[in-house]
C-alpha positions as CSV (number, residue, x, y, z in Angstrom):
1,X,-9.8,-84.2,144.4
2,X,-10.8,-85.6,140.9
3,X,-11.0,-89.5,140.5
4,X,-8.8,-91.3,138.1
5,X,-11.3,-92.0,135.4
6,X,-11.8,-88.2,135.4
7,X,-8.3,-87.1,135.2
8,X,-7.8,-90.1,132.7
9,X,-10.6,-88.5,130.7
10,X,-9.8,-85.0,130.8
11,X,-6.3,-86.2,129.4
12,X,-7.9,-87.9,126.5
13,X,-9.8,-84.8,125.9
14,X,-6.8,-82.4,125.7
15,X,-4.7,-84.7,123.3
16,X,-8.1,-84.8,120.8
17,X,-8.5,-80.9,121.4
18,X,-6.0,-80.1,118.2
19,X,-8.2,-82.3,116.3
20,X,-10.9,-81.2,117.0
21,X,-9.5,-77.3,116.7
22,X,-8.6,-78.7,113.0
23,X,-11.9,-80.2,112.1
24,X,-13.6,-76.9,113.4
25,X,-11.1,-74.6,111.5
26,X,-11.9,-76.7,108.1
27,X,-15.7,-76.3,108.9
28,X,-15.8,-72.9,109.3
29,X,-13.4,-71.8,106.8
30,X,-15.6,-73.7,104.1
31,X,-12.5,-76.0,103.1
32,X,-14.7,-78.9,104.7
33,X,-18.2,-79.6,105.9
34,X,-19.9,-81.4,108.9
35,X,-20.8,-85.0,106.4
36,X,-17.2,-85.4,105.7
37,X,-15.8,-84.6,109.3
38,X,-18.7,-86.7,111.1
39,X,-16.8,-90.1,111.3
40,X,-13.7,-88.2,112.9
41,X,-16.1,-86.2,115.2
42,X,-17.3,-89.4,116.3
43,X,-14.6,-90.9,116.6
44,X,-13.4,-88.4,119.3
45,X,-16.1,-88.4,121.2
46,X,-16.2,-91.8,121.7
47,X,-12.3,-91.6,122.2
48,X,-12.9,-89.2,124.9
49,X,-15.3,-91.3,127.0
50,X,-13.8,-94.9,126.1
51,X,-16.9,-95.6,124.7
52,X,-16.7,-98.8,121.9
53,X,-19.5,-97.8,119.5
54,X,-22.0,-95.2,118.7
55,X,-23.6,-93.0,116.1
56,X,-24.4,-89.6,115.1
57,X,-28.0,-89.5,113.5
58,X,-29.2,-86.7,111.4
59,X,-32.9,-85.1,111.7
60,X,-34.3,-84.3,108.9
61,X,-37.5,-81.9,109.4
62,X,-39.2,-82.4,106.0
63,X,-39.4,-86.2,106.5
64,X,-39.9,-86.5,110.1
65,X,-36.7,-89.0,110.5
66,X,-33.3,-89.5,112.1
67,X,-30.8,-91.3,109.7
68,X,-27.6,-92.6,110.0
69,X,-24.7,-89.7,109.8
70,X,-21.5,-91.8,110.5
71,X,-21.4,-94.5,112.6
72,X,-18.7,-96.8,114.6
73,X,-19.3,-100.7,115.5
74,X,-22.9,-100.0,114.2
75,X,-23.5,-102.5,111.3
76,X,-27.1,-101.1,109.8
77,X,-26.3,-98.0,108.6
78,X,-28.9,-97.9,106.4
79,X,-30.9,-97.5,109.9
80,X,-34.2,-94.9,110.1
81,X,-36.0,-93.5,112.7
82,X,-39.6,-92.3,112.5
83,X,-39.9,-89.2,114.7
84,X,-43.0,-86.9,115.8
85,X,-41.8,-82.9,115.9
86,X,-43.3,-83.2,119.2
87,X,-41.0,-86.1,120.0
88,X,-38.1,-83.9,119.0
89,X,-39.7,-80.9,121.1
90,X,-39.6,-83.0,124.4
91,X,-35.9,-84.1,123.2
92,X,-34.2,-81.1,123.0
93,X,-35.6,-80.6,126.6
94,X,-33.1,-82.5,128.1
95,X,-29.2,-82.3,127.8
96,X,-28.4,-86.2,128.1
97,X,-31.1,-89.1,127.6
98,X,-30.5,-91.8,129.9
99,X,-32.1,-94.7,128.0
100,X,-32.3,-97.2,130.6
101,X,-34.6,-94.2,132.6
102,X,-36.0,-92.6,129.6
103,X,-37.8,-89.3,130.9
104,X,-41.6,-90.3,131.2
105,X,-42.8,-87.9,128.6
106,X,-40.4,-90.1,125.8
107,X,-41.4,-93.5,127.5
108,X,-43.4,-94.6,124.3
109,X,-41.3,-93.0,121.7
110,X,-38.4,-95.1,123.2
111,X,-40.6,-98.2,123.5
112,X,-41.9,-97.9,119.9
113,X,-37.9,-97.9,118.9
114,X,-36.5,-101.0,121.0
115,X,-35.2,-102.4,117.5
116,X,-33.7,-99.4,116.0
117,X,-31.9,-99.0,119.6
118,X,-30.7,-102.3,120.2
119,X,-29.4,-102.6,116.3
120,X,-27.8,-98.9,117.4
121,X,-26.2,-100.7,120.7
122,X,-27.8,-97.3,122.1
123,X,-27.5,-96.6,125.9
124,X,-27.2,-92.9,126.0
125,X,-28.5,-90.2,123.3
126,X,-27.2,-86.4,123.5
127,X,-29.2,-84.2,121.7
128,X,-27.9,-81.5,118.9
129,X,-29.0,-78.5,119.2
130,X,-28.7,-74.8,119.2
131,X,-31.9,-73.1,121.0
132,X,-34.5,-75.1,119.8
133,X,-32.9,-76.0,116.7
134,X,-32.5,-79.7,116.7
135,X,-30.1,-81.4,114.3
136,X,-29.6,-84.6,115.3
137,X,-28.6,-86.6,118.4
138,X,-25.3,-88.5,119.4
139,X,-26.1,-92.4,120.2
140,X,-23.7,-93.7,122.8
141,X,-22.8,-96.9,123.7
142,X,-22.6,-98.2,127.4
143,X,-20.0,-95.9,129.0
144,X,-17.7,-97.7,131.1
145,X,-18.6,-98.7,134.7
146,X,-15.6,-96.1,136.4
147,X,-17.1,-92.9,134.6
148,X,-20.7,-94.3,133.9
149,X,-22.4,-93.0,137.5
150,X,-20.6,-89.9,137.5
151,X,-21.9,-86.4,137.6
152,X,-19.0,-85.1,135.7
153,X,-19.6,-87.4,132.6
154,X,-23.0,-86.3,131.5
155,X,-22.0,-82.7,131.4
156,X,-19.0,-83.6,129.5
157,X,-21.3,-85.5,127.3
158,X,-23.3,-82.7,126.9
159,X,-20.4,-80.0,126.5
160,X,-19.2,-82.4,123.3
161,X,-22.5,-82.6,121.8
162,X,-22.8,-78.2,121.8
163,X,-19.4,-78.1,120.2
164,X,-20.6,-81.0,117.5
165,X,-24.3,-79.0,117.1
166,X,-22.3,-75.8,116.5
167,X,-20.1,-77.5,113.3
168,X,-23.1,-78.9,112.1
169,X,-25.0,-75.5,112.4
170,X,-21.5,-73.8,110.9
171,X,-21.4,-76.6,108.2
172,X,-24.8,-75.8,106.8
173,X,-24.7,-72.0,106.8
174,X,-21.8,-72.5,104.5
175,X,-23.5,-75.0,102.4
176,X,-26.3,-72.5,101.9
177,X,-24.4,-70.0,101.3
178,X,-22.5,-72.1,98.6
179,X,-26.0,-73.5,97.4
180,X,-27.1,-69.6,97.1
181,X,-24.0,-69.0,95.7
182,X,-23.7,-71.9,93.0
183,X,-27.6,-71.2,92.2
184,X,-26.8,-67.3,91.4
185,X,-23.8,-68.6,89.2
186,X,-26.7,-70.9,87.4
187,X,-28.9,-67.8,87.0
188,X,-27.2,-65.8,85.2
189,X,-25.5,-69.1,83.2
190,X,-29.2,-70.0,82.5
191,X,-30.0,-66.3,81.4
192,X,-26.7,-67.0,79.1
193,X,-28.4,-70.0,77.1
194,X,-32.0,-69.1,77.3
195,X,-31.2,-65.7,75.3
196,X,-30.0,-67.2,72.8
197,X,-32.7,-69.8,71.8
198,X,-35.4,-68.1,69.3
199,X,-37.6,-71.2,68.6
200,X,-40.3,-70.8,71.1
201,X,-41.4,-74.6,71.4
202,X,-37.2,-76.2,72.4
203,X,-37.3,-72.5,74.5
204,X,-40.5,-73.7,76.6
205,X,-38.6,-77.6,76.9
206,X,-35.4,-75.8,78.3
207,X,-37.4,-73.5,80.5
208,X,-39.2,-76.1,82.5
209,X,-36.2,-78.3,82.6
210,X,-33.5,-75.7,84.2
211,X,-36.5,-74.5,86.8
212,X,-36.3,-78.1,87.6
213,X,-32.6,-78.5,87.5
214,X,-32.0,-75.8,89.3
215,X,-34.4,-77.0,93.0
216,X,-33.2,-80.8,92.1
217,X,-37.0,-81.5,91.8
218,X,-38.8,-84.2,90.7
219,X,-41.0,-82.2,88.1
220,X,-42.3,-78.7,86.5
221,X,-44.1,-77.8,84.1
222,X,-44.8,-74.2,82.2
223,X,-48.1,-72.8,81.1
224,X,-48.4,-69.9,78.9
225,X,-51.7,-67.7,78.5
226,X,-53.4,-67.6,75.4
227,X,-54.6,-64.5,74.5
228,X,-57.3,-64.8,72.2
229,X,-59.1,-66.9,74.4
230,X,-58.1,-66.2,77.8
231,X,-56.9,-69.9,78.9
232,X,-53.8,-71.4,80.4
233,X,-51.9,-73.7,77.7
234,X,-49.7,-76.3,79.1
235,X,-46.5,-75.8,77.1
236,X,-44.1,-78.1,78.4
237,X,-43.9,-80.4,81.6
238,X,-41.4,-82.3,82.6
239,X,-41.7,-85.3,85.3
240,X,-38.0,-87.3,86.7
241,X,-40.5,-90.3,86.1
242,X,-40.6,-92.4,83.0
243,X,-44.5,-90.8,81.9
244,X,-46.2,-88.0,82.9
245,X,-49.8,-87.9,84.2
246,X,-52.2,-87.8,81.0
247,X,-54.5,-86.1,83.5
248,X,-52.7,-82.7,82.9
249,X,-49.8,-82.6,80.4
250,X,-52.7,-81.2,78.1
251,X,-54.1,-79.3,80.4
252,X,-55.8,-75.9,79.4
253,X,-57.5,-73.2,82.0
254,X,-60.1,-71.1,81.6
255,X,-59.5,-67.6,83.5
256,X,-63.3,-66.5,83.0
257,X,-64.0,-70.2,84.3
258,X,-66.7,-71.5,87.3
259,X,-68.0,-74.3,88.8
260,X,-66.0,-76.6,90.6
261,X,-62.4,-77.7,89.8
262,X,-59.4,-79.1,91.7
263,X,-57.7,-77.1,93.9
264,X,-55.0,-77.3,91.9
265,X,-56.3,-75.7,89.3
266,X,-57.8,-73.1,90.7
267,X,-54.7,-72.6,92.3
268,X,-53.2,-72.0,88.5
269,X,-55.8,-69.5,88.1
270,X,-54.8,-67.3,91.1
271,X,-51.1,-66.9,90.2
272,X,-52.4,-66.2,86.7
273,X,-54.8,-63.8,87.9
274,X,-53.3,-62.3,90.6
275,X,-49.8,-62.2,89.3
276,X,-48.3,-63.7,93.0
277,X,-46.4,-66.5,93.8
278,X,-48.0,-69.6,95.5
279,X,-46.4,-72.0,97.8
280,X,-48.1,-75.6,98.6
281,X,-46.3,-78.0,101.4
282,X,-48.1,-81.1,102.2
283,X,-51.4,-79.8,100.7
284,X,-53.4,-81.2,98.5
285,X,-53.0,-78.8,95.5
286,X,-49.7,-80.6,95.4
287,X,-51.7,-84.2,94.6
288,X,-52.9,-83.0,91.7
289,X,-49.3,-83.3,90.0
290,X,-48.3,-86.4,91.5
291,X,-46.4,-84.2,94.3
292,X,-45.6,-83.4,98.0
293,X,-45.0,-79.9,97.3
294,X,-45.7,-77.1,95.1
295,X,-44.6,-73.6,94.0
296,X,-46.1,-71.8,91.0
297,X,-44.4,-68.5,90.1
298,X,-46.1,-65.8,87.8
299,X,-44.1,-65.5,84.1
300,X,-44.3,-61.3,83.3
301,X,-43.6,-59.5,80.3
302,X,-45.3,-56.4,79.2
303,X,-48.4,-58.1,80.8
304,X,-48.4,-62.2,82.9
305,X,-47.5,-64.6,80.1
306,X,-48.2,-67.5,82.1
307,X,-47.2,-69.6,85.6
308,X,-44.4,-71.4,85.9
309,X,-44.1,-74.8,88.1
310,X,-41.6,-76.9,90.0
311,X,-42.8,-79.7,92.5
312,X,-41.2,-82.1,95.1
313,X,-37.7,-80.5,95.9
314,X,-35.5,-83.2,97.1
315,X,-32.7,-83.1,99.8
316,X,-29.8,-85.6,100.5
317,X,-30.9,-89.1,101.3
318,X,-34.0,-88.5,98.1
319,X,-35.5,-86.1,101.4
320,X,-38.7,-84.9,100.2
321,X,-37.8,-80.8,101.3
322,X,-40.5,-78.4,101.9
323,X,-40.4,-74.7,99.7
324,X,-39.4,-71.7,101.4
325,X,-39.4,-68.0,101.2
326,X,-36.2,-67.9,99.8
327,X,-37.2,-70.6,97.2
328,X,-40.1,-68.4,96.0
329,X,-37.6,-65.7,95.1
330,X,-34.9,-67.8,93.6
331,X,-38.2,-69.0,91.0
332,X,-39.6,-65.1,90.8
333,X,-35.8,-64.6,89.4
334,X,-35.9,-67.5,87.3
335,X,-39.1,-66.6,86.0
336,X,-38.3,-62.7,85.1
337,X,-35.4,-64.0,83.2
338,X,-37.8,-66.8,81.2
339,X,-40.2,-63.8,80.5
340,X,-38.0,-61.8,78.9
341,X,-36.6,-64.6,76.6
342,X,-40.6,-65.7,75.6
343,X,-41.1,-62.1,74.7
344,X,-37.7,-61.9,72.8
345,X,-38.5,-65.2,71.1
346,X,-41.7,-64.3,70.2
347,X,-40.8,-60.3,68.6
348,X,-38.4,-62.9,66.4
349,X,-40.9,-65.3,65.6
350,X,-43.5,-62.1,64.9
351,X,-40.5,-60.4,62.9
352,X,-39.6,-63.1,60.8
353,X,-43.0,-64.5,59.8
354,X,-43.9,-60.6,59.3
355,X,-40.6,-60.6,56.7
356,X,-42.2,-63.8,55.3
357,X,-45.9,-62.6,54.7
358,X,-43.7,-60.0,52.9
359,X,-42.2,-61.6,50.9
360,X,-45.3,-63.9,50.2
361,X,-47.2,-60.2,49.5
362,X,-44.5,-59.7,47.0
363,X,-44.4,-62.4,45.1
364,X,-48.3,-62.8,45.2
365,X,-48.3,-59.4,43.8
366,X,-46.1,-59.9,41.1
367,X,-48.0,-63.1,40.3
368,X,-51.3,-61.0,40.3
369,X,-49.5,-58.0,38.5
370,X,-49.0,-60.9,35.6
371,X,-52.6,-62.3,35.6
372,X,-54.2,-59.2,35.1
373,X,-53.9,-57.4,31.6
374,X,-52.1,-54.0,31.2
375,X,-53.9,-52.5,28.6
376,X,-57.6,-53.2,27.2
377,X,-57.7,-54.7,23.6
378,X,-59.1,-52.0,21.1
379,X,-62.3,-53.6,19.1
380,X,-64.0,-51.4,16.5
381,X,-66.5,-49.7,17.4
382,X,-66.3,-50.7,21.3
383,X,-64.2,-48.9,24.3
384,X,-63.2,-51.3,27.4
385,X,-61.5,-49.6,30.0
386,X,-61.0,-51.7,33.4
387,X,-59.5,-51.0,36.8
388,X,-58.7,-53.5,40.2
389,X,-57.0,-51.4,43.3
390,X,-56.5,-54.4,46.2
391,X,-57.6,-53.7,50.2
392,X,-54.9,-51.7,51.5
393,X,-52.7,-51.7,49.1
394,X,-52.1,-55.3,49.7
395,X,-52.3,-58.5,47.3
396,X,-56.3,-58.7,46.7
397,X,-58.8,-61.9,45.6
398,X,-60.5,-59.7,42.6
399,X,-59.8,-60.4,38.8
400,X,-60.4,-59.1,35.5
401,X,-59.5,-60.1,31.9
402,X,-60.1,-59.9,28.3
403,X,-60.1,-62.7,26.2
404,X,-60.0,-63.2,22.6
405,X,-62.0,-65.6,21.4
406,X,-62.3,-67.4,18.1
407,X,-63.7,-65.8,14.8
408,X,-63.5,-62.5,16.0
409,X,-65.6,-62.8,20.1
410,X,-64.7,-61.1,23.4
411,X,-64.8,-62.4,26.4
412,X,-64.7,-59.6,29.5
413,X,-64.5,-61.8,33.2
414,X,-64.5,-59.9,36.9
415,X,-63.9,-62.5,39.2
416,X,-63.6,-62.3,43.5
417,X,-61.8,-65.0,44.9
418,X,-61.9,-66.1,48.6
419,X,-58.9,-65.1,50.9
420,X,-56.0,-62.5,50.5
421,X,-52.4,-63.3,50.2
422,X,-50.4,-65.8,48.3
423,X,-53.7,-68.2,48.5
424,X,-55.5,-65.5,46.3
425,X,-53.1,-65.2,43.8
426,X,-52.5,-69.2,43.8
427,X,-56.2,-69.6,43.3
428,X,-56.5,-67.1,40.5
429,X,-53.9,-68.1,38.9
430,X,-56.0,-71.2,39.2
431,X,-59.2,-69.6,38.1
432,X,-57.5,-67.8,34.9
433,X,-56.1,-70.7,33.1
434,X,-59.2,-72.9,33.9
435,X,-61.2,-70.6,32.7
436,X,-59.1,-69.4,29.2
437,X,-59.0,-73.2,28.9
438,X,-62.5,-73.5,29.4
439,X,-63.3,-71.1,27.1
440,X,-61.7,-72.1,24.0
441,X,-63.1,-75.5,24.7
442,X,-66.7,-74.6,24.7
443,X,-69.1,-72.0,22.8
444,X,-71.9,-72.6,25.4
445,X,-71.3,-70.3,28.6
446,X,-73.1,-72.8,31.0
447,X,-71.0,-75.7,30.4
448,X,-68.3,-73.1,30.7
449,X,-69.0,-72.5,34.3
450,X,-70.3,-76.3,34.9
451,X,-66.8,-77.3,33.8
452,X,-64.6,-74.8,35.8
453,X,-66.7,-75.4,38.8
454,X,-65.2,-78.9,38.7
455,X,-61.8,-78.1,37.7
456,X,-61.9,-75.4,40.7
457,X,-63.4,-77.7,43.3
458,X,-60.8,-80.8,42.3
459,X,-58.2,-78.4,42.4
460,X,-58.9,-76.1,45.5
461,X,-58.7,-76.7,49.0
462,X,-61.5,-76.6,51.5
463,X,-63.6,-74.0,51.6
464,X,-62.0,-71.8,49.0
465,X,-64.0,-71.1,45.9
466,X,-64.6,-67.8,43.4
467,X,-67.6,-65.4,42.1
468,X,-67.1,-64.8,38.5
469,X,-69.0,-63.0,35.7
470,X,-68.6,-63.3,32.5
471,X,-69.7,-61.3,28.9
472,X,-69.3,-62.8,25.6
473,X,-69.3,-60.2,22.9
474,X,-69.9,-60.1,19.0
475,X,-68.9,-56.8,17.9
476,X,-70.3,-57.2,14.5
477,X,-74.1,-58.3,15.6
478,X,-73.7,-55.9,19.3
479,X,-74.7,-59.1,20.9
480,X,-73.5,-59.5,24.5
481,X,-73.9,-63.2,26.0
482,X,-73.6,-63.3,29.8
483,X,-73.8,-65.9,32.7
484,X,-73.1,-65.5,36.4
485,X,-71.4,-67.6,39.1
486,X,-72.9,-66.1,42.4
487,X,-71.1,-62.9,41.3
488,X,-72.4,-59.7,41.3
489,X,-75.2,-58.8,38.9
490,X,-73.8,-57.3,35.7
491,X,-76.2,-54.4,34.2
492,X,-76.3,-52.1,31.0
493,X,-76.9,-48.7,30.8
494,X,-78.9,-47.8,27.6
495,X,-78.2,-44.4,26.3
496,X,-81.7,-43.3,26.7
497,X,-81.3,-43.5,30.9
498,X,-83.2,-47.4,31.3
499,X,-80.8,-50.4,33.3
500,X,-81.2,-53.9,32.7
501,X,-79.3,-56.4,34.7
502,X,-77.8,-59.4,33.4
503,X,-79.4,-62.0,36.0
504,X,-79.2,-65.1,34.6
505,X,-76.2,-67.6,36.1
506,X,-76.1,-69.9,39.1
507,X,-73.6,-70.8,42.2
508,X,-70.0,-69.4,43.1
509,X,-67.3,-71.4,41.5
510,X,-65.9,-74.4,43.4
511,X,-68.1,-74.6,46.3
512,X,-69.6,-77.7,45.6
513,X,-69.0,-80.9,43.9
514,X,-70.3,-81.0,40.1
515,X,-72.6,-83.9,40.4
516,X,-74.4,-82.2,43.9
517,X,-74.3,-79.0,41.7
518,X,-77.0,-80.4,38.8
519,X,-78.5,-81.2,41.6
520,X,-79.1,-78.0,43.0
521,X,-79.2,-76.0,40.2
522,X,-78.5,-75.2,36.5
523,X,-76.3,-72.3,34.8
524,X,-78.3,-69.9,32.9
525,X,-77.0,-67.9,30.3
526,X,-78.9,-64.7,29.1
527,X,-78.2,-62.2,25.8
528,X,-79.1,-59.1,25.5
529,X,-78.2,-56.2,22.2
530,X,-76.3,-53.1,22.7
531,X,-76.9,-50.4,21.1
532,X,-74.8,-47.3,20.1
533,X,-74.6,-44.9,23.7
534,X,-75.3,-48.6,25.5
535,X,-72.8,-49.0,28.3
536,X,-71.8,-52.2,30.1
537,X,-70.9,-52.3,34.1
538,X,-69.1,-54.9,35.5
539,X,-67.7,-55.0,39.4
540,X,-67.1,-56.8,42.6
541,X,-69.0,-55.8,45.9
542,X,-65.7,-54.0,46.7
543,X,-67.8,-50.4,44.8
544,X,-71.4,-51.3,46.2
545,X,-70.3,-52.1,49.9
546,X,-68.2,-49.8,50.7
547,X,-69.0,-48.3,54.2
548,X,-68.5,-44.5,55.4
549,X,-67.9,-43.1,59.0
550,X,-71.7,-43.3,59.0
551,X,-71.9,-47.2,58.2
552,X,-74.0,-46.1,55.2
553,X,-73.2,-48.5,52.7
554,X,-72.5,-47.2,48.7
555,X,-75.1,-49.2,47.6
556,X,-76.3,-50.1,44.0
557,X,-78.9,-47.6,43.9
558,X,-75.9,-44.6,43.9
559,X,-74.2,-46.7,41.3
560,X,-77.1,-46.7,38.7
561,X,-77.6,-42.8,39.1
562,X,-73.7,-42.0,39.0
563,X,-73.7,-44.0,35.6
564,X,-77.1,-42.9,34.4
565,X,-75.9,-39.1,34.5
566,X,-72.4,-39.8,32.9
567,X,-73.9,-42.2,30.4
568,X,-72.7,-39.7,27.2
569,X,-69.2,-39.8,29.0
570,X,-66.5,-42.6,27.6
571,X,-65.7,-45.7,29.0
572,X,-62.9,-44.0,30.5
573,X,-64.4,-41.2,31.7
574,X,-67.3,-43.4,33.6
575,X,-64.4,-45.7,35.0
576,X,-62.8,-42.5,36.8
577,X,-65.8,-41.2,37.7
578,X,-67.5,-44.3,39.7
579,X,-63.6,-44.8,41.4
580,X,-63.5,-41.1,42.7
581,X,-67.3,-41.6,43.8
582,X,-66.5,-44.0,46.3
583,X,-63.4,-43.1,47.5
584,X,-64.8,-39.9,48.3
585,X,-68.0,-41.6,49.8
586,X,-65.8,-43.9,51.8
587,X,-63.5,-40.5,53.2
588,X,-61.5,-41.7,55.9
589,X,-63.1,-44.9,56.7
590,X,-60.9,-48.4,56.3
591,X,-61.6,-49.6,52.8
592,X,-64.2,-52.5,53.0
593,X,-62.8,-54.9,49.9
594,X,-60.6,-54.5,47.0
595,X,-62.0,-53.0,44.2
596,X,-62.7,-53.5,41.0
597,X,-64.4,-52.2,37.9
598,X,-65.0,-52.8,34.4
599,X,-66.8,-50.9,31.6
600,X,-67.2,-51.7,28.0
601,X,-69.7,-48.6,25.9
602,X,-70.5,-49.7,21.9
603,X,-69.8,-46.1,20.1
């Protein structure tokens, strides 16, 4: 025959059963969850034994701790309780811990805790759990002295702490499912914003900070492989902190590297390498960023871009959580979808500074088209014939002009100037006023150069700077005045087979200060007489360098025969001649320069 604390009980328990039915139904459904329901949970438990106060703590794996869930008559609820996993092991062993007679094996834990129980009012904890699973425990207050001894009680205890274990176990399936769910949604959201940024610096920013976003961690950070020299670039890091560690927010990784390094970064390395994704709890790779934990994801495209990584993901209650399994796919994901957006932004990026080098190619050509004359003047008794073609079709550095000169001189100028492009044209546009202005301002052809080496070095930047020759003619006397500036050699062709070369000059053109210049050297100017059937030959190492499939080089030596055989022909005819020479000496090989070529023959 039961007792009348049991049939007093039992009553209790059937008028909270509808409640309970509810809460359960609202769990399990996914229209509540266990957090919100705890304090009603509780409150029916403690209803059902006529027990005054009590708690229900949570156990939180990662950190090692029981926290406060919901609580009744308890005024700390800010309460924590350090907890060994082997505590928790010996725990779950039991169904109902009598804390007056704590099982031996628990004797110290409970000793160590005397505060944290008496704050709790604890005289009884039921463990949660399912197998050995443990979420949590119930903490009981004294039960009262009619129910306290018997049997009955502590499996009723124990048959209200399974039902509470399964609605927590229910409550966070659904909230996993609901996180998988919501992070899916942000997946393909992210995927949604990510496509559409182009500029590849804000598109490394957003990538580290929805990576973070998207584990609620503390930090990430995203380095991309450099190709030309094999090393990991750190693109963009993020920290929740105020700073980041100066340590590694520049940090740059040699693949082809040895020797000792941190963990950390060889652990970089491996992903990059290896192309598989890494996951770091409690290690001490993690240190190296500041962190707990770590996962670094591989970034592919047509070949690994980079790593990808996100540190320190937190739970409720700022829980440091570890990384799992399912974690590392969620990243690999995140990562495919950031892959295919760097490559996208970067076939823009290539596209539209491809459409700008065209454009600058056009415009330099039309500048280049303007600085170089379209016909040759016609002097008595003289032909001139020239001819430029620029490396592969493209905007060239080589320049050739004709300038009048006062009481009735010539001036012929083949110029090469550093670089292709728009800088080329810019710089012999440059070179072609300076030196028409230079010109009419002095006879003398070394003060000539000495005075557009300074206006080219002033004007120029670094390490830009032009060869130049240039012939000063008198048709009337056949004199032919001639200086160098590191160019070429110029040389004549006398009509009975001899060559003399012009020799006499000094340094390229904007190089070097004008005051160091003198110091180095002087400009030399040389004449020389043509006669009738003499032919003059002036060209950039575009003709004389040029390689075949062989690697044999033109050369100078074919040069002075090809124009020593055709030296009846006419300035034309010589002109067409050396061009056909080399391209058919070159055949199918790249061309090696631009190329040009002039030729002035005295009747």
């Amino acid at each position: 025959m039961q007792s009348a604390s049991a049939e007093e009980t039992i009553q209790r328990l059937v008028l909270n059963l509808s409640e309970l039915e509810h809460l359960g139904d609202a769990v399990v459904s996914g229209r509540g969850n266990f957090s919100a329901s705890s304090q009603a949970y509780l409150r029916i438990v403690l209803d059902t034994l006529s027990v005054t106060d009590g708690a229900i703590l949570r156990f939180h794996p990662n950190a090692n701790e029981l926290t406060i869930e919901s609580s009744i008559n308890v005024d700390d609820d800010s309460l924590v309780i350090s907890v060994h996993p082997g505590e928790i092991a010996a725990m779950i062993q039991f169904p109902v811990l009598d804390l007056s007679r704590p099982p031996l094996v628990l004797e110290p834990f409970f000793d160590a805790i005397q505060p944290q129980l008496k704050r709790l009012g604890a005289h009884l904890w039921a463990p949660l759990k399912i197998g050995e699973e443990c979420f949590g425990v119930i903490s009981l207050g004294a039960l009262p002295a009619r129910i306290k001894m018997a049997s009955w009680s502590r499996k009723l205890v124990n048959v209200l702490a399974n039902y509470v274990s399964r609605q927590i176990a229910h409550s966070r399936a659904l909230e996993e499912m609901k996180t998988a769910k919501f992070q899916l949604f942000l997946l393909s959201d992210i995927a949604a914003q990510m496509g559409r940024l182009l500029d590849t610096a804000h598109l490394e920013s957003e990538i580290v900070h929805h990576a973070v976003s998207l584990f609620d961690a503390r930090g990430g950070c995203l380095l991309l492989m450099d190709a030309m020299s094999q090393r990991l670039e750190m693109k963009s890091s993020f920290v929740m902190e105020a700073e980041s560690n100066p340590e590694w927010e520049d940090l740059s990784i040699s693949l082809q590297g040895n020797g000792e390094v941190h963990p950390a970064v060889s652990l970089l390395r491996g992903v990059a390498a290896q192309g598989k994704t890494l996951i770091r709890n409690r290690e001490k790779e993690a240190e190296f960023f500041g962190a707990k934990n770590l996962m670094v994801v591989p970034i592919f495209g047509r070949e690994i871009l980079g790593v990808l990584v996100v540190y320190d993901k937190e739970e409720q209650h700022g829980v440091t959580a570890d990384f799992t399994q399912r974690d590392g796919i969620l990243l690999e994901a995140f990562a495919n979808q950031a892959g295919v957006v760097i490559e996208n932004a970067r076939l823009y990026q290539e596209a539209r500074e491809r459409r700008r080098l065209q454009t600058e190619i056009e415009e330099a050509s039309k500048i280049q088209k303007n600085l170089i004359p379209s016909t040759p003047p016609e002097i008595p008794g003289y032909e001139v014939v020239g001819l430029s073609v620029p490396h592969h079709d493209e905007v060239g550095g080589d320049y050739y002009d004709f300038i009048k000169e006062p009481d009735g001189l010539w001036g012929f100028a083949v110029a090469d100037v550093c670089g292709k492009g728009m800088q080329a044209a810019l710089l012999m546009a440059m070179l072609r006023m300076g030196l028409r202005a230079e010109v009419a301002r002095h006879n003398d052809l070394r003060s000539m150069a000495a005075a557009l080496n300074a206006l080219l070095y002033e004007g120029s930047t670094t390490d830009t700077y032009a060869t130049l020759v240039y012939a000063k003619l008198d048709p009337a006397r056949g004199m032919l005045t001639s200086i160098s500036a590191g160019h070429n050699l110029a040389m004549v062709v006398r009509r009975d087979g001899s060559v003399n070369r012009l020799e006499k000059g000094g340094l390229v053109l904007g190089m070097y200060p004008d005051d160091l210049l003198r110091q180095i050297v002087e400009y030399e100017q040389e004449t020389t007489i043509l006669s009738s059937g003499d032919t003059v030959l002036l060209y950039t190492d575009g003709i004389t360098d040029t390689l075949n499939l062989d690697d044999e080089m033109f050369g100078e030596a074919r040069l002075v025969e090809l124009v020593t055989e055709r030296r009846n022909a006419t300035a034309t005819e010589i002109c067409t001649a050396i061009y056909n020479a080399v391209q058919s000496f070159q055949g199918e090989a790249n061309p090696f320069d631009d190329l040009t070529l002039m030729v002035l023959k005295r009747k």
